[in-house]
C-alpha positions, 0 to 999 in steps of 0.5 A: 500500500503507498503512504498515499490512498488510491483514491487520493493518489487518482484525484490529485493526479487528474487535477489540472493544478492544486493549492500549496501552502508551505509551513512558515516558521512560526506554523501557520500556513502561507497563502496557497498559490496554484501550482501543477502537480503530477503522479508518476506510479505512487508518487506525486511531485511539484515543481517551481516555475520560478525555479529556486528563487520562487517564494512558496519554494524557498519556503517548502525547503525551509521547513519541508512541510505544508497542506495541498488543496485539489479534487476534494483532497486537502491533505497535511504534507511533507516535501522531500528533494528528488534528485534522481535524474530517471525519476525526472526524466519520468516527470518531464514526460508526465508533464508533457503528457498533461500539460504539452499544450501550455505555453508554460510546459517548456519551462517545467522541464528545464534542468534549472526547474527540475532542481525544484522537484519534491515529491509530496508526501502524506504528513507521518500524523495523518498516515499514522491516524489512517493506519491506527 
């Protein structure tokens, strides 16, 4: 079983975007910005399109936690790098796939965008409140 539900995994993936409010420092959540997110196998990622300079970026890497919003699913997550290149290769394709007719699409797949890539991950409460 993935740390995500089947369920949850489907509808976020078959969003067109979703909300991202990173964690600030002091706990509370900044305002959620719409951003694209994409599910390769069991896993779901984001991406900055402003790259490493981008607020809710800087913000993710600074605590690595925040809440998603998107296809009835709101959610308490963890952000965790990936820097595998096969796996993002994996999501270059995947957001061609969903995303190709965007004028924006380009830009998600440079080398200097696929240095933002974290996968989302159920916050460790909610999946331990799921399992328990």
């Amino acid at each position: 079983m993935p740390l995500w539900t089947y369920e949850e995994l489907d509808k976020i993936g078959n969003a067109e975007e979703l909300a991202i409010a990173p964690r600030q420092r002091n706990g509370a959540l900044r305002k959620p910005l719409p951003v694209w997110a994409v599910r390769v196998n069991d896993n779901l990622y984001v991406r900055s399109y402003r790259g490493r300079t981008g607020a809710w970026f800087r913000a993710a890497q600074a605590i690595h936690e925040g809440r998603i919003w998107t296809g009835g699913v709101e959610k308490d997550v963890v952000f965790v790098e990936e820097t595998d290149p096969v796996i993002n290769d994996q999501i270059d394709v995947v957001y061609r796939a969903t995303y190709g007719r965007s004028p924006y699409v380009t830009p998600m797949v440079t080398l200097e965008t696929r240095a933002t890539t974290l996968r989302m991950m159920p916050h460790i409460a909610e999946t331990d409140a799921r399992e328990g």
